[in-house]
C-alpha positions in Angstrom: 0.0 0.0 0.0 1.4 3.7 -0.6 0.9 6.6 1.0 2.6 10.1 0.8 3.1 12.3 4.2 3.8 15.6 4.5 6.6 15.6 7.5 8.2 19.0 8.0 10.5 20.3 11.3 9.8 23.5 13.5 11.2 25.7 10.7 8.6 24.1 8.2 11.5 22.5 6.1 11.0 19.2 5.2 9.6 16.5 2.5 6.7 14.8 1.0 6.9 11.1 1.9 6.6 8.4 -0.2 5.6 5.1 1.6 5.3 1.5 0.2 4.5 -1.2 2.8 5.8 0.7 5.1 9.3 1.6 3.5 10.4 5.6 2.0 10.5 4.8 -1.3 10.7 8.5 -2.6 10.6 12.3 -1.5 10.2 15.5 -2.3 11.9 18.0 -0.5 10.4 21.6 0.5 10.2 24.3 2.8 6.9 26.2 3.3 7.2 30.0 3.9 3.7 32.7 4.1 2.6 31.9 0.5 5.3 29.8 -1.1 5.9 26.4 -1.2 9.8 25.9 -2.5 10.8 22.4 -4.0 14.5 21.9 -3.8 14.6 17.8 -5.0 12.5 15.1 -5.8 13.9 11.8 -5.5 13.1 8.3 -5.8 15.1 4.8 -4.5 16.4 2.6 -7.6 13.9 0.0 -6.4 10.8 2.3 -7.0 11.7 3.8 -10.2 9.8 3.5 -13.3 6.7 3.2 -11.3 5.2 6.5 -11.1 6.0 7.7 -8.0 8.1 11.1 -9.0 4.6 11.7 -10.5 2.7 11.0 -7.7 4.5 12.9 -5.0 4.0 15.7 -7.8 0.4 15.4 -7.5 -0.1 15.3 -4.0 2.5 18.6 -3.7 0.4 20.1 -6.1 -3.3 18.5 -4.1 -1.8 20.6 -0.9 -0.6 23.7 -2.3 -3.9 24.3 -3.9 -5.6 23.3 -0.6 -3.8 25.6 1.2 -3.5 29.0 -1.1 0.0 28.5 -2.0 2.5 29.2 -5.0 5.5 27.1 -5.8 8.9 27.8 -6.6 10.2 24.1 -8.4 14.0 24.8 -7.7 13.7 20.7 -8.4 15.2 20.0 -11.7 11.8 17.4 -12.3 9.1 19.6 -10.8 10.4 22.9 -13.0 10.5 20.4 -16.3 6.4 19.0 -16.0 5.9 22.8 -15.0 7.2 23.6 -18.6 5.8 20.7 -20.3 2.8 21.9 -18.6 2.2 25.2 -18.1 -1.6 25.3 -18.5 -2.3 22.8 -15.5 0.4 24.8 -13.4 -0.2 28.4 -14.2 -2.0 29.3 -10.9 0.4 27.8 -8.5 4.0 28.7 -10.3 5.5 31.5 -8.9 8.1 32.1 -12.1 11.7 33.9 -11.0 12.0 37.2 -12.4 
C-alpha cells in the first residue's frame, strides 16, 4: 500500500513522503514559507523507479498547495520540467523567478 506524508521540522523545512508497505521509497523536499511552497529535489530509491512515483509525489505537492493557497517555486530539476511541459495545468500555483 502507498501513501505520501507531508513531514516537515519546526522551521517548516521538510519532505513529501513516499511510503510503500511501510518503506520511503521517494521524497520531495520543500520548505513552506507565508505563500510559497519551495521544492528543492524530488527523488526516488532505484527499487521504486519507473513506477510512477516522481509523479505521484507531484500530485499530491500540487493537491496541498492548492488546498492551502500557495504558489510554488520548483527549484527541483523534475518539478520545474512538468511545470514547462505543462504550463496550462500549473499556471496558478507557479511563482516564475523574475
Amino acid at each position: 500500500m502507498e501513501t505520501i506524508k507531508l513531514e516537515l521540522n519546526e522551521k517548516q523545512h521538510g519532505n513529501f513522503n513516499l511510503y510503500v508497505d511501510g518503506k520511503k521509497l521517494g521524497e520531495m523536499t520543500v520548505s513552506i514559507k507565508p505563500g510559497l511552497l519551495t521544492v528543492y529535489h524530488t527523488g526516488v530509491e532505484p527499487e521504486g523507479e519507473g513506477k510512477g512515483y516522481a509523479r505521484k509525489l507531484l500530485e499530491e505537492m500540487v493537491s496541498y498547495v492548492r488546498a492551502n493557497n500557495l504558489k510554488v517555486l520548483p527549484l527541483c530539476p523534475y518539478v520545474h520540467a512538468q511545470f514547462k511541459r505543462n504550463p496550462d495545468e500549473y499556471e496558478d500555483i507557479w511563482q516564475k523567478q523574475s
